[in-house]
C-alpha positions in Angstrom: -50.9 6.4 -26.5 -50.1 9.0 -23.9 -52.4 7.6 -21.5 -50.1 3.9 -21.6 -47.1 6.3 -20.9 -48.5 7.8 -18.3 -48.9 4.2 -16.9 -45.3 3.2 -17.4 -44.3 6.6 -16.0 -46.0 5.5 -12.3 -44.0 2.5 -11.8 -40.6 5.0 -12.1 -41.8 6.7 -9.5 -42.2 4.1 -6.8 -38.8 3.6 -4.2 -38.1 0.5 -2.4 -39.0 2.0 0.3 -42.4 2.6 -0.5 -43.4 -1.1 -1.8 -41.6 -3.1 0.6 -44.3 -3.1 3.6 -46.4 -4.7 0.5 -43.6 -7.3 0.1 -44.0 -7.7 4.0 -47.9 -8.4 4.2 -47.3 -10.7 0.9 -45.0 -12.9 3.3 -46.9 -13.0 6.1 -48.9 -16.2 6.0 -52.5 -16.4 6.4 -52.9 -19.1 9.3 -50.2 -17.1 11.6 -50.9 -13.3 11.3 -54.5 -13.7 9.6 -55.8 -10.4 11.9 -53.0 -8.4 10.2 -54.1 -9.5 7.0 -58.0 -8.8 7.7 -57.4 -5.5 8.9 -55.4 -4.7 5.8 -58.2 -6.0 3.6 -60.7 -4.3 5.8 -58.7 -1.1 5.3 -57.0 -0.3 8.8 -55.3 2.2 8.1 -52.7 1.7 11.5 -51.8 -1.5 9.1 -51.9 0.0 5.3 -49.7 3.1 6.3 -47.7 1.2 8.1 -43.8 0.7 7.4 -41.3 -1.8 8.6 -40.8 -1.2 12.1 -44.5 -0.8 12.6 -45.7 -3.9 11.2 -42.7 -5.8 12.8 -44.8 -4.6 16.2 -48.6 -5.7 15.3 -46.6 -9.0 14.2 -44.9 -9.6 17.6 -48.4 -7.9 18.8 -50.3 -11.0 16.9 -48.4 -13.6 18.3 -48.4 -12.7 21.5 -52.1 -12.6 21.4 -52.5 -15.9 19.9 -49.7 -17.5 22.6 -52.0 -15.7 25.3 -55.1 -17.0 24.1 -53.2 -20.5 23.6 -53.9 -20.9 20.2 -51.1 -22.7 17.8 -49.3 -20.1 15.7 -46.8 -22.3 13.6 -48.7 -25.3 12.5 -50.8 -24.9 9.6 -54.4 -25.4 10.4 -56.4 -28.4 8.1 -58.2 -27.1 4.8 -61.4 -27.7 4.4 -60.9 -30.2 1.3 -58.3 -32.5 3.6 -61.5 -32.6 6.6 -63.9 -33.9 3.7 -61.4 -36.0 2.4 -60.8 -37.6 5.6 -64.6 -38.1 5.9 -65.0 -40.0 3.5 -65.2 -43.4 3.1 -62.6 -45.3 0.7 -64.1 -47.2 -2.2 -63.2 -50.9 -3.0 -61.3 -50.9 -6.5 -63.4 -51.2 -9.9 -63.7 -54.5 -11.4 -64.6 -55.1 -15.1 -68.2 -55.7 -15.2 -69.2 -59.4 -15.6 -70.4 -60.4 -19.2 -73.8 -62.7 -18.5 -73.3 -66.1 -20.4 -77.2 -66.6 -21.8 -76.2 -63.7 -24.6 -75.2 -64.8 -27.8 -71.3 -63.3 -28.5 -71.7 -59.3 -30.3 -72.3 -59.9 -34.3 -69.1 -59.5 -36.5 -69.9 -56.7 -39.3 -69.5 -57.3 -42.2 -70.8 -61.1 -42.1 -68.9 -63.1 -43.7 -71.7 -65.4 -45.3 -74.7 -63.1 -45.8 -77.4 -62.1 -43.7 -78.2 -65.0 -41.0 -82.2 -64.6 -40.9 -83.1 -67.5 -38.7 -80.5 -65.3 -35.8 -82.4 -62.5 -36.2 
């Protein structure tokens, strides 16, 4: 039991301050500042001890290097399942399958007169 209070003791701890460049990398969006978010998954640590003011640079740093090397920054780039989706060919709609007419019509159970030996 004292190791779960110990647990809620941490979060008491924490400021603002201290979470909101967390908040800040949450927000960013992965098709604008994706090397911001590499290098923070890779464990830069310019970019994980980073506060505000800091990653407001390597943001304006990010898009200037994309608008240099002339790559789109706003759009959204295509996911992978729109591509195949795209790809693939569309399908004519189902039809019910056709019944062939030299079959006798499906057997009623019970019979109603017995058992029909010269049908079976």
């Amino acid at each position: 039991m004292a190791r779960v209070r110990g647990f809620d003791a941490c979060p008491n701890k924490v400021t603002m301050g201290e979470v909101m460049n967390i908040f800040c990398l949450l927000g960013m969006t992965d098709h604008r500042y994706d090397g911001i978010l590499s290098r923070y998954a890779a464990g830069d640590t310019e970019v994980v001890i980073a506060d505000l003011s800091q990653l407001e640079s390597l943001m304006m740093g990010e898009d200037e290097r994309k608008k240099i090397l002339g790559l789109p920054h706003t759009a959204a780039p295509i996911s992978a399942a729109a591509q195949c989706m795209s790809a693939v060919p569309k399908k004519p709609p189902a039809t019910a399958p056709k019944v062939p007419q030299d079959k006798p019509p499906p057997s009623v159970y019970p019979p109603g007169e017995g058992i029909l030996w010269d049908t079976i």
